[in-house]
Structures are given as structure tokens and as C-alpha cells.
N, C-alpha and C positions, 0 to 999 in steps of 0.2 A: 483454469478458472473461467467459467462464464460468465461473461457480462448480458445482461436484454436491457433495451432501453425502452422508458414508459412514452406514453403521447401525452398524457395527461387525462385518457380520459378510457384507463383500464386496459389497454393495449401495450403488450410487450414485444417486442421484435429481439431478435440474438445483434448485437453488434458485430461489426463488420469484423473478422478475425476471431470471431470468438469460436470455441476456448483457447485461453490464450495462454501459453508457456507459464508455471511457477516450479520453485523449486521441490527437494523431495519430501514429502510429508507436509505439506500446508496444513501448520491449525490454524490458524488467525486471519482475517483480512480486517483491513480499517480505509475508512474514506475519510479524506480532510486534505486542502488546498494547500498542496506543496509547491505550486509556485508562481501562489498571487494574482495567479487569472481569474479566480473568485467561483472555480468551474472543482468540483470533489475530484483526485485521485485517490489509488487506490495502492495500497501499501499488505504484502502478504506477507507471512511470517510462516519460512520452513524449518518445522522441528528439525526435521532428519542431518540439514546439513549444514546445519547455523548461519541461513543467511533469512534477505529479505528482499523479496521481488518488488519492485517496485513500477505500477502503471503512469502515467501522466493524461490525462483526462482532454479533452479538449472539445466543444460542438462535432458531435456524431462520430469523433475519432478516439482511440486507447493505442497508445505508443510505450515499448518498453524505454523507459528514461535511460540515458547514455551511461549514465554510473551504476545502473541494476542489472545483477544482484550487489546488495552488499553484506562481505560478511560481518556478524554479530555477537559470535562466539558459540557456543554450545549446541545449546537447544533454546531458543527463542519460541517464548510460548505465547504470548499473550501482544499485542499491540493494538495502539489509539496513535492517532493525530491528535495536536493542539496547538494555537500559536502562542507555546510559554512564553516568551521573549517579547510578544506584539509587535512584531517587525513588517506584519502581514502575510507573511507565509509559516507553513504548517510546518511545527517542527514534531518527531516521532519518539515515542517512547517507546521500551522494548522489555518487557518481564522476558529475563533466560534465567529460565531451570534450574538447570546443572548447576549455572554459577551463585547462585540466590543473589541475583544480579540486577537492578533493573536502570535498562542506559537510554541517553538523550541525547537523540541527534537533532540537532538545530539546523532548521531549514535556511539558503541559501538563495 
């Protein structure tokens, strides 16, 4: 996965690390604040091996979060962030495939 970051003003630069590790076959990526720093991460969904890479976003830095990958089941196709809960951090939905499944992880 490539990240570039803008300036604001049509200028994009590669972030530091990038491309950065996901898992095999990435359909999906979703941005939404997983952990209330009010700053987008970014959450991938690999079809091939049922999990979900998970980034942590922070001013000018992308960190793989300590509990990613996590597995999801199957084939995980589709994924958003939201904060269903309103606890202030972003919790992840997961549409998987195979399972005609779709699961909520609530953010921590």
C-alpha cells in the first residue's frame, strides 16, 4: 500500500516507508480514527487470507498497530470505519464473502 501526503496546496510526496506491508490480495482500504487522536487510519482488507492490516496514522508518521494483522475469517471483502458506539473512536465493519457474514469490531 502507498500512502503520499498532500500540502494542501496540490502537492503530494510518498510517506516515509511507503509502500507499506499488507496482506495477500488487498481489496479494500478504509480511513476512519481508530484511536481518538482525531488524525484518519487506515484499515485494509485481504481477500486471499482472511485478515485485516491495520495502519495507525499519526502527523507525518504510518505505524503498523501492535495487534495487526487481525484474522476475520474467510474472505473479507469490503470494509468502512464508523464510530457506532460514539465512544469516540472508530469502530470497523467487515463484509466476508464466503461467510455471507458481515462483523463489528469495536474500537478500543
Amino acid at each position: 500500500m502507498s500512502v503520499l501526503f498532500g500540502d494542501g496546496h496540490g502537492n503530494f510526496a510518498l510517506a516515509q516507508g511507503s509502500p507499506f506491508p499488507v496482506g495477500q490480495y488487498p481489496a479494500t482500504i478504509a480511513a476512519g480514527d481508530l484511536d481518538g487522536d482525531g488524525i484518519a487510519d487506515l484499515v485494509v482488507s485481504n481477500y486471499e487470507d482472511g485478515t485485516l492490516t491495520i495502519y495507525l496514522c499519526g502527523r507525518n508518521r504510518i505505524t503498523l498497530a501492535g495487534y495487526s494483522p487481525i484474522r476475520v475469517g474467510h474472505t473479507p471483502h469490503g470494509v468502512a470505519v464508523a464510530d457506532l458506539n460514539h465512544d469516540g473512536k472508530g469502530d470497523v465493519v467487515v463484509a466476508e464473502e464466503e461467510d455471507n457474514d458481515v462483523l463489528v469490531l469495536l474500537g478500543k
